[in-house]
C-alpha positions, 0 to 999 in steps of 0.5 A: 882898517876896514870900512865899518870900523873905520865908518864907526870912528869917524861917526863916534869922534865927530858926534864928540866933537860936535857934543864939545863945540855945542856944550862950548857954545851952551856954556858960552851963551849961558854965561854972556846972557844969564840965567834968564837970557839963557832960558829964552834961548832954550824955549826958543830952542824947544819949538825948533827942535819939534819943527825939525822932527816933523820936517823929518818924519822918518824920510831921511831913515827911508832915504838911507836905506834906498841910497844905501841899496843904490849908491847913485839914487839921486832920483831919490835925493831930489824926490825927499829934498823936494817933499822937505822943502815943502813940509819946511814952508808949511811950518815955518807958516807954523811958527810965524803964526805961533809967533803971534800967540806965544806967552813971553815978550816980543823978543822971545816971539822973535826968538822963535821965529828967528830959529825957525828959519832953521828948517829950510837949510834943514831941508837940503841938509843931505846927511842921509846922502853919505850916511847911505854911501858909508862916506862917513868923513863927509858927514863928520866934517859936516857937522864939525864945519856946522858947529864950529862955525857956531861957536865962531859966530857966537864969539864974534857977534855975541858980547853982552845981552843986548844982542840975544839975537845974534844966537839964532842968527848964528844958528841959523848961519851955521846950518846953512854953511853945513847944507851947502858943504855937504851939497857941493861934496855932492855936486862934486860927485857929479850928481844932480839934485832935481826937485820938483815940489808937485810931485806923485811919490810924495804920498807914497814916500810919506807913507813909507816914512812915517811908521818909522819916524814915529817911534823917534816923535814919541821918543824926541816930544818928552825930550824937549817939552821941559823948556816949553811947559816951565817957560809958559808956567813960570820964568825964564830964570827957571828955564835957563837953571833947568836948561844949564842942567839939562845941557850937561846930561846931552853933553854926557850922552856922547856914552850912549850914541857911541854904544849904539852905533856898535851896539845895533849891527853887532846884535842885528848879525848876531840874531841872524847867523849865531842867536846862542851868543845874543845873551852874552852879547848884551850882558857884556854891553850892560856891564861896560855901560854900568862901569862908565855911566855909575861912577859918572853919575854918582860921582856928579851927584856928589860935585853937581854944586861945584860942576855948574859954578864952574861951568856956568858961573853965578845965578845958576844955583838952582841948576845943582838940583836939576843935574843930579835928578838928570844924572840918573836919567843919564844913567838909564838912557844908554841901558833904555838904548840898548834893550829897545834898539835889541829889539828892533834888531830882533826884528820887533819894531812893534813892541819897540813902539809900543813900549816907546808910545806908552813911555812918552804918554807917561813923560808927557803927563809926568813933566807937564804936571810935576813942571807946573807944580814942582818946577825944574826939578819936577820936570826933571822927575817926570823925564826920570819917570819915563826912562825908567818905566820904559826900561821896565817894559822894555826889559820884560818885552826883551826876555821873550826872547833872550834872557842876561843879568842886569841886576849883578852887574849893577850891584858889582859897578855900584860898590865901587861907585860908592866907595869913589863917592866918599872919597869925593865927599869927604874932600870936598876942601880939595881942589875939584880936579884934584878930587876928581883924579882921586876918585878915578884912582879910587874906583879904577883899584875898587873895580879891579879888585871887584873883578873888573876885566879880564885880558879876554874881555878887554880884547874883545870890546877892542875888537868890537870898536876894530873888526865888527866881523870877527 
């Protein structure tokens, strides 16, 4: 097996496994503290998710590149770690300060500074080291070591309500056994890791690094202002119901990280040596992800009541609402994927980021008004709102350039989509798994006879997944 193919498999089953042990501890908290609970986790959580992205700001995009040009750059390992470590300082200075004038109770305030901890193991976390050198395995094992020994810490620790704290202290534990992993692989190596925390190429890295970590802030920022918006306005309980919602929507996005990491390089080598095939390239991609992300959707809206009583338990009512919204949402990412990460592979990262900054403005105002109005599943809308709007413009950037069908391939998945809908619906006296393999059977015969895949297609989306270069 050759090395992309095999680097793409150890990226696409550890980003599985990482997304089931997370949902795992998600599903964990969730039940032991409650909605309420639950929901200052996740507002906790929200600010350190906009810590790490401005600890980051697109130097470890750089710091790939250089290490993938020179295996043995560990100039530049020590040159980013040390300009990490001091953007960690200044923000955790941040988020103490914040601690002091947040809305919510002293344990909450606690919460958030307990998590903000975080951001100095992010510092020497050295994923972008092995990115670089396609050593791929340690990465996965990172990240499976970070997550597992969450969920472990979480059972251990955390019995009942009372001990809330125990989460970002876990957290916190887990991210710094995945730093020091992935640093002694490293000293294993024999590299050395020299951190000077004055030094002269910080501005010049900054300035290298900051346009291309711009387009993931606008993107990350909408991402995580839901919790924020409905925990200032309104009540942890509310939080915790959208959150239980949301959870399950990242969880499923597994779909979408795995069609891009075989997504980008494909269309990257495409546009460069055989541009005639772009427009069947992404007319196939389009159609498999219809075939996934449709009946998961449409089959989730239907079972959304009976999902978040299974998953989490009583009190999480109002969580139903939100997840079937978000289940569009999960239908349009991996499509928003693929059209803007087309364009950064045909070379217009500026149209990429236009499209990305005018989108996120529109999510922004979106969630922060529909939030305060109409609550969870108005903040649900504007996240909606946003995705789709960037489709729009994304699809209409993409056309300059290279035109393909989304409509027919849309209406072919749906058909069938619906047909396993009703099934769902009109068995709702079954027992959910039981209906959930009935309607599997259902869309798989109605897909066939619809057309679904013939012998050639099938053989060449395994070759995609085998042999990147055939």
């Amino acid at each position: 097996m050759k090395k992309n193919p095999r680097n793409f498999i150890y990226l696409t089953l550890s980003d599985a496994a990482s997304h089931f042990l997370g949902f795992l501890a998600t599903v964990y908290i969730a039940r032991i503290l409650g909605a309420a609970g639950f929901g200052n986790i996740s507002y906790a959580l929200a600010f350190l998710n906009y810590a790490l992205l401005f600890g980051n700001l697109g130097l470890t995009t750089i710091a790939t590149r250089e290490i993938a040009r020179d295996r043995n750059n560990t100039a530049m390992v020590g040159d980013i770690t040390g300009l990490r470590l001091i953007l960690a300082g200044a923000i955790f200075i941040l988020i103490l300060a914040a601690g002091l004038v947040l809305p919510g109770d002293p344990n909450t305030r606690m919460l958030v500074i307990l998590y903000g901890l975080c951001v100095f193991p992010f510092a020497f976390y050295l994923e972008f080291v092995f990115q670089g050198r396609e050593e791929m395995g340690v990465l996965s094992l990172g990240r499976i070591i970070q997550y597992g020994s969450y969920v472990v810490a979480l059972y251990l620790f955390l019995r009942n309500p009372s001990r809330i704290l125990a989460v970002p202290m876990a957290f916190f534990a887990s991210y710094v056994l995945g730093a020091c992993f992935l640093l002694a692989v490293f000293f294993a190596r024999g590299f050395t890791l020299p951190i000077r925390l004055i030094n002269p190429v910080f501005g010049k890295l900054l300035k290298a690094a900051v346009p291309v970590g711009l387009a993931t802030l606008f993107y990350q920022i909408p991402l995580n202002l839901a919790p924020i918006v409905l925990g200032i306005f309104h009540s942890p309980a509310l939080v915790g119901n959208f959150s239980a919602g949301y959870k399950i929507i990242i969880f499923l996005l597994i779909i979408e990280r795995v069609f891009y990491y075989l997504f980008l390089p494909i269309v990257s080598r495409q546009h460069k040596e055989t541009p005639e095939r772009l427009p069947h390239t992404f007319a196939f991609f389009i159609r498999v992800i219809f075939s996934l992300t449709l009946p998961i959707a449409l089959g989730g809206i239907v079972l959304a009541p009976d999902i978040i009583r299974l998953v989490y338990g009583p009190g999480y009512d109002s969580a139903a609402l939100v997840l079937q919204i978000l289940l569009a949402y999960f239908c349009a990412t991996p499509v928003n994927t693929i059209f803007g990460y087309g364009l950064v592979a045909m070379d217009r990262e500026r149209k990429f980021l236009k499209v990305i900054a005018l989108t996120s403005a529109l999510s922004l105002v979106s969630i922060v008004v529909l939030g305060i109005f109409l609550k969870g599943w108005g903040a649900s809308l504007g996240l909606l709102a946003g995705e789709l709007a960037s489709i729009v413009l994304m699809k209409g950037e993409l056309n300059r350039i290279v035109q393909f069908p989304v409509a027919r391939h849309f209406l072919k998945t749906l058909v069938p989509a619906l047909a396993m809908s009703i099934i769902l619906y009109f068995s709702s006296g079954l027992n959910i798994f039981l209906r959930c393999g009935l309607a599997i059977v259902v869309y798989a015969i109605m897909y066939y006879l619809a057309g679904g895949y013939s012998g050639k297609e099938i053989r060449e989306l395994v070759g995609m997944v085998t042999d990147k270069d055939q």
